[in-house]
N, C-alpha and C positions, 0 to 999 in steps of 0.2 A: 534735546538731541542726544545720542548716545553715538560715544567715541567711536568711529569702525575699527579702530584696531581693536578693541573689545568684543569683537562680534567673531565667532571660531569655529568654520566648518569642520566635523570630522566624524569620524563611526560610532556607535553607540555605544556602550559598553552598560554590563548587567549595573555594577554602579550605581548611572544613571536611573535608576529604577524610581527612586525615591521623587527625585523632582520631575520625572517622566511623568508619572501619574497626576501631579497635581497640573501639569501643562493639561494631557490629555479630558481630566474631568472639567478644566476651566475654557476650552477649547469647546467640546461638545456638550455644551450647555441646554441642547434640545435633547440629547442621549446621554442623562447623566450619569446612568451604570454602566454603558458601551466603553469601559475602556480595557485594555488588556493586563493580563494579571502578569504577576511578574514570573510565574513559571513560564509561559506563553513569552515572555521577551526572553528571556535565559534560553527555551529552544530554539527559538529566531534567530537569533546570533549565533549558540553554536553549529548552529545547520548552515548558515551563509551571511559571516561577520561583515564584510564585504560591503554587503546591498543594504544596511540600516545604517542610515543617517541622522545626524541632529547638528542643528544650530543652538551653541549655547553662549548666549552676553551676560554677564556679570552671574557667572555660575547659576542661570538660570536656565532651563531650557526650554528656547523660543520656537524649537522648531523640532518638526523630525519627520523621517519620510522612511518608510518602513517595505520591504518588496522580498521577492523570492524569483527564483528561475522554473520554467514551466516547460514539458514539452505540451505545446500548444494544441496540436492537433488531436490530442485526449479528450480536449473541450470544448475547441472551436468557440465559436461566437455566445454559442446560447448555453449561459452555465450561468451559476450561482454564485452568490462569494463562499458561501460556504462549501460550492465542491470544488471552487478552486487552491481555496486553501487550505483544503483537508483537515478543515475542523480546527480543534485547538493542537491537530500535531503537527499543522505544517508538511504532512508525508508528500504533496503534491511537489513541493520544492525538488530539482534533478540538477546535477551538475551537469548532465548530457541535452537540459532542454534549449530549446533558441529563443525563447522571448522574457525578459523582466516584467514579470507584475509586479505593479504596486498594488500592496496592500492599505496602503494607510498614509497620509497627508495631513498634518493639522499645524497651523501657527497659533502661537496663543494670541490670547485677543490683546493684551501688551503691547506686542509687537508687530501688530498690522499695519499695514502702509511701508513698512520697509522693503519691499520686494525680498523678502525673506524667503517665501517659498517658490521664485524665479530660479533661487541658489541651490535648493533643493530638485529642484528639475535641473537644471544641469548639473548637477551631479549626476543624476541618474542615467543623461546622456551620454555623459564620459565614460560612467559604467558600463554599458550597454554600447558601448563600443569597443573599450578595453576590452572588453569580454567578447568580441565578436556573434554579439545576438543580434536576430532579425530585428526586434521591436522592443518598444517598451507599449504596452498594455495595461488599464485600470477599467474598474466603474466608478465612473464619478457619480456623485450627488447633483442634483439641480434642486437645492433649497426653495428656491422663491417661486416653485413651479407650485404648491399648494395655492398661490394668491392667484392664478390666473388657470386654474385645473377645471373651470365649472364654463371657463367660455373656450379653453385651447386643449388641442390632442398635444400631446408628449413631442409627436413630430413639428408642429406648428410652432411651439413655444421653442424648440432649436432653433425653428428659422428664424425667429424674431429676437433672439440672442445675437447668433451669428452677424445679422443685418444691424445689429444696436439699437434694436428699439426697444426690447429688455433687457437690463442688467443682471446676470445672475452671478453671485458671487465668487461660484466653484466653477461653473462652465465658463463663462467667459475669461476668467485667467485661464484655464486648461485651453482654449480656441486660441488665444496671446501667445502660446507657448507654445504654438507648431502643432499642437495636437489635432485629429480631425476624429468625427464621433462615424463610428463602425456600425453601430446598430442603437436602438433602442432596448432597454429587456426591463419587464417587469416580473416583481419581486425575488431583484435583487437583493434587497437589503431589507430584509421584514423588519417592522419597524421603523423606518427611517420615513416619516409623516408628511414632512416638510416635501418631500420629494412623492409624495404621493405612491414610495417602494419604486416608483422607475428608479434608470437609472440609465447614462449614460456609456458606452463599450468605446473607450478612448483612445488612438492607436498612434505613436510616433513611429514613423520608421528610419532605423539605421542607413545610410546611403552608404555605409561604407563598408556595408557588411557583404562577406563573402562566403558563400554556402559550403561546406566543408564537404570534399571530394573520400565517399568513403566506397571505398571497391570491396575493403570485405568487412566482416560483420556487421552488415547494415543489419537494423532493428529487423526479425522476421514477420511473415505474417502469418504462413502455415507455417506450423509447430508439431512434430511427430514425437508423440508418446511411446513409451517402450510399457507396458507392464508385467509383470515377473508374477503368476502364479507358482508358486511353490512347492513345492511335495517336501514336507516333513520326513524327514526319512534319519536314518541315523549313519552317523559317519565314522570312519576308526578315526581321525583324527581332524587337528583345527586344520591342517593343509589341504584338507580333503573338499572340508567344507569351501576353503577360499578357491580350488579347483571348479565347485559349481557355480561358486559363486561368478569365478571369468569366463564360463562358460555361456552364464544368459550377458551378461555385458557385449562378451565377443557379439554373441549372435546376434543381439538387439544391434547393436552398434552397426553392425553390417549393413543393415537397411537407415542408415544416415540418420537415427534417432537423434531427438535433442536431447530429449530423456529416459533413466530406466528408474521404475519403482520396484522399490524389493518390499515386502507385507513387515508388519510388528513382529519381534522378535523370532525372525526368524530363523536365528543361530540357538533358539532351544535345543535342537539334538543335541548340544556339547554339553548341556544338562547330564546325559546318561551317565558320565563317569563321576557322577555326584551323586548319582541315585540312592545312596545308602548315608547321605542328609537328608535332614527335614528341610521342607519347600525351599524356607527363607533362606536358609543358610548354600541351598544347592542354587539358586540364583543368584547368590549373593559373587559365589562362586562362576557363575557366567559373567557375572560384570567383570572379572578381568582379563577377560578377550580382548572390550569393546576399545581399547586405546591399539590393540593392533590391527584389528579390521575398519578402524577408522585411516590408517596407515596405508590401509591394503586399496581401499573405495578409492582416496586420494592420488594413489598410483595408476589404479584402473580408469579413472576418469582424463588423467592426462594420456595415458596411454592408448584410448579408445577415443579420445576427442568424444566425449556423450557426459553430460550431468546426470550424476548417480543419486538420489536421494534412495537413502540407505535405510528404510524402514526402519524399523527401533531399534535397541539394543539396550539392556541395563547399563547404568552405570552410578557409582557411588561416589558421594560430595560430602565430605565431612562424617558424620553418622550416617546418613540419610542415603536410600537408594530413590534413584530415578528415572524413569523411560523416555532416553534420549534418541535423535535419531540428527543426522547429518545430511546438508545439501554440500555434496562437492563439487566443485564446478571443475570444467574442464582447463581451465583456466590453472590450475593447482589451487586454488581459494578454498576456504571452506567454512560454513555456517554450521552452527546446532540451533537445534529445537527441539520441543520437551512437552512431555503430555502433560497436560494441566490437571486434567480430572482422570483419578484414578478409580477405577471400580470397586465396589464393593469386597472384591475376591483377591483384588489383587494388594489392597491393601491387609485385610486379616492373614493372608494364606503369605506372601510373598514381605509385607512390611514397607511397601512403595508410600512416596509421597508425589503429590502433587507436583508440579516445576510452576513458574509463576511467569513466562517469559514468550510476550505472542508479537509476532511482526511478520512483515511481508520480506521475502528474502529476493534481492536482484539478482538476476540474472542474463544473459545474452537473450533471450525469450520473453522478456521480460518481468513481471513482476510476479511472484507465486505464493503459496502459502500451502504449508503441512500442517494438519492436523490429524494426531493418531487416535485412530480407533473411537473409542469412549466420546473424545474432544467434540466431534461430529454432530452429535447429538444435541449440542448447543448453541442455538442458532445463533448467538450474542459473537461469538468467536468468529465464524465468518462473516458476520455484518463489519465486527471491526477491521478483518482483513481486507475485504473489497472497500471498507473508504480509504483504504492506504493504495487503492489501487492496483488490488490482485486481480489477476484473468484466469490464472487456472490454478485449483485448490488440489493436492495433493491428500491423499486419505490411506496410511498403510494399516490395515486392521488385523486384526487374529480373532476368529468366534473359533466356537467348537459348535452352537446349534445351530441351525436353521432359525431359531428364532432371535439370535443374536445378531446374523448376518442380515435379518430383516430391518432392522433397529439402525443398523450403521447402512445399508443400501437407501432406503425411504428416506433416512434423513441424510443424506447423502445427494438425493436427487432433488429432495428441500433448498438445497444449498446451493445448488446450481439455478434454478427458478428463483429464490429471493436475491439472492447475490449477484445476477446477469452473469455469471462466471462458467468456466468449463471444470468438471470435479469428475479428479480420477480416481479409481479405490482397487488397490491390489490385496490380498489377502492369501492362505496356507492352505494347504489341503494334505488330508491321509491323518496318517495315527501315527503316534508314538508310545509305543507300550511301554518304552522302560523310563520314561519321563514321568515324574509326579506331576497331575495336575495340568497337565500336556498332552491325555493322551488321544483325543479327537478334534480333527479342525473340518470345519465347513467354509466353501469360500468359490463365489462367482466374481471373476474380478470384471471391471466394466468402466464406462466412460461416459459420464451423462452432461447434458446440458440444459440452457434452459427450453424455455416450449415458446417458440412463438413461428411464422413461418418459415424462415431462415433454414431450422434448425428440423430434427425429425420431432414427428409427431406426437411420438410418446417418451420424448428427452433422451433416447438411448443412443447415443453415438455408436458406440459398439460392448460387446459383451461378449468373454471366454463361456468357454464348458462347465458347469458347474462341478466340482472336486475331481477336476482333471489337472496334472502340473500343463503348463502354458505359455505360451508369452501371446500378447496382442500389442497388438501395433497398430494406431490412431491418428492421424492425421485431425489437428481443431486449427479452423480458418479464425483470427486474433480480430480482424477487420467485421467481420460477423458480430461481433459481442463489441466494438463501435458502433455500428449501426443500431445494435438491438438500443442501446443505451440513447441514444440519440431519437429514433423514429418507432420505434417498436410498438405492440398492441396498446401492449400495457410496460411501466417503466417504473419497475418496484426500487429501482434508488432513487432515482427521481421525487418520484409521487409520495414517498415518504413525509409524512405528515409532522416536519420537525416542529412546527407553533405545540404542537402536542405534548411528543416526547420524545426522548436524545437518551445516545447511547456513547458512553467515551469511557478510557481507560480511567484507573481511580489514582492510577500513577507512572 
């Protein structure tokens, strides 16, 4: 018998890590490499210290119960573990969602028969009420479903649980504990043998949860694009330029935008009073604009109620220059992002590096993603955007040929079709003769999506005049690209063939 005053609910900590593993690999002894690494706990806890629990008796630990916050209705019933968990980042976790998943359950074999992980479930209840969530939500496992897979369906073998005619280790304490099974789904959990890859969809709900009364900025569903074609033109000074600059804001903003996109560097006219430097150095020279029309964007977006993402703008970190650009929210917040892959030209002619720094940015609109120019062209970079959950992919570009604005449009409308996502792409137009290196831009800006009914035919939401200055204004329905993800023709995040191969950050 072991003392219970020795026995000590409480949160996980990274710590923990050490005797975590040897629990989980002595635990799942049918999945002996299934356990999680310890970067994988380190972001679990700092994303939501909260919801990870452990039972630990005599400094060992017996227990742990491991979850995150969802908004539910992203996934509904028929999902995966891995789209609910967003991989090894976790991105699906929201402090705005209503239901607790659990991700993960295990008592070591030590200490079974103490109703140890009874302790762990209420816990989770407590949480999930403190917290005012609808439910707590998992897939469970039904181990002992391989012994009887060749004479019962998946649904049979529930009911002869439920009933006690079979014992199943994991479902019948989940059934003991209030839970009731929501659905069936197969493969959930590839690999899990014993279970034959079912899996049960197990749902407690809160009775004393109260739906939170929100009259204004409810989540939207249509979402109105602003896009800012640009004329290149040149200005006597940097006041001049932030005059047009609140000129497409004013005006976008007047038809209720959420958003305005302004193209990749498009404050180069201020280049012209450099012109008598070489490239590097007269750019080098634009980058110390970019902390006051970062200043400027941040004013305009509280003051216009619209989120600006600010196309590019140089700027320099140490030695090194970089092509940054800004989501400012209307909100006064503000995010950067950075082009990752620099061109050819822009590195020899200009001295640019790389930025190394890709994520999905929140917003009232939900969840987004910028990638400038060049970035586009890599389809690795919006795959990992849309499993964190992006719906529309921002694209500020600059070409000077036709055949450059080819390269970023195609793979542009790529991006929308692999990604199920909506990808907007603004860009320059006109010449600038006193600008090195500056002095012709090509550019149709446009809004495409994927192809399937819902949607047009030829994925073109809409499209400006080709090398005319512009604005377009787009209206993309959010609930459309739910449904595609869900019922669609074809379901390229879905159907993705992860037994195959996987795509994840290296850090």
């Amino acid at each position: 018998m072991i003392d219970s005053a020795k026995i000590e609910l409480r949160n996980l900590s990274v710590k923990d890590y050490k005797e975590l593993k040897i629990s989980m690999i002595e635990s799942y002894d049918a999945m002996p490499n299934e356990y999680w690494s310890e970067q994988e706990i380190k972001n679990l806890i700092k994303k939501f210290p909260d919801g990870q629990f452990c039972i630990v008796i005599n400094e060992k630990i017996a227990g742990c119960a491991l979850s995150i916050i969802v908004d539910y209705q992203k996934f509904e019933d028929n999902h995966t573990y891995e789209q609910i968990t967003g991989g090894e980042n976790f991105s699906t976790h929201t402090k705005s969602g209503d239901v607790l998943y659990g991700i993960d359950v295990f008592i070591h074999p030590e200490f079974r028969g103490m109703r140890l992980g009874r302790r762990l479930y209420e816990a989770r209840k407590e949480l999930c009420e403190q917290l005012n969530l609808k439910s707590i939500v998992f897939g469970g496992r039904i181990p002992n479903y391989a012994e009887y897979a060749e004479e019962l369906t998946p649904k049979q073998y529930i009911e002869k649980v439920k009933v006690k005619e079979i014992h199943d280790p994991v479902l019948s304490f989940q059934l003991s504990n209030d839970f009731h099974v929501k659905k069936v789904i197969k493969g959930y959990l590839p690999g899990d043998h014993e279970s034959k890859e079912f899996a049960t969809l197990m749902e407690w709900n809160n009775i004393y949860y109260t739906k939170p009364e929100k009259l204004i900025d409810t989540p939207k569903k249509v979402v109105r694009l602003g896009l800012v074609q640009w004329q290149m033109r040149l200005f006597k000074d940097f006041e001049a330029l932030v005059s047009q600059i609140e000129f497409f804001v004013d005006a976008v903003s007047d038809y209720q935008s959420d958003f305005i996109l302004f193209p990749e560097l498009f404050n180069a006219p201020l280049m012209a009073d450099y012109n008598h430097l070489n490239e590097a150095e007269a750019i080098r020279s634009l980058a110390s604009y970019t902390d006051r029309l970062l200043e400027t964007f941040v004013d305009f977006a509280i003051t216009y109620n619209i989120n600006i993402i600010t196309g590019s703008m140089p700027q320099i970190i140490g030695e090194h220059m970089y092509n940054v650009g800004y989501l400012c929210r209307r909100d006064g917040s503000y995010e950067r992002y950075e082009k990752l892959h620099i061109t050819p030209a822009e590195g020899s002619a200009w001295g640019m590096k790389g930025g190394s720094q890709l994520k999905t940015l929140e917003t009232d609109c939900g969840k987004i993603g910028v990638l400038i120019c060049y970035d586009v062209e890599f389809p690795e970079l919006g795959r990992l955007l849309a499993e964190q959950g992006m719906n529309i992919l921002f694209v500020p570009f600059m070409t000077d040929t036709q055949n450059g604005y080819s390269r970023v449009r195609l793979c542009a409308m790529s991006r929308a079709i692999e990604n199920e996502c909506y990808v907007a792409i603004a860009g320059s137009v006109g010449n600038l003769p006193k600008v090195n290196n500056m002095d012709i831009q090509y550019a149709q800006s446009a809004v495409f999506t994927p192809s399937d009914f819902s949607f047009p035919v030829n994925g073109i939401k809409a499209e400006a005049t080709p090398n005319t200055e512009s604005t377009l204004l787009v209206d993309v329905d959010l609930d459309l690209l739910k449904e595609l993800h869900n019922f669609g023709s074809v379901r390229n995040l879905k159907d993705r063939r992860k037994d195959l191969y996987s795509l994840k950050f290296k850090k």
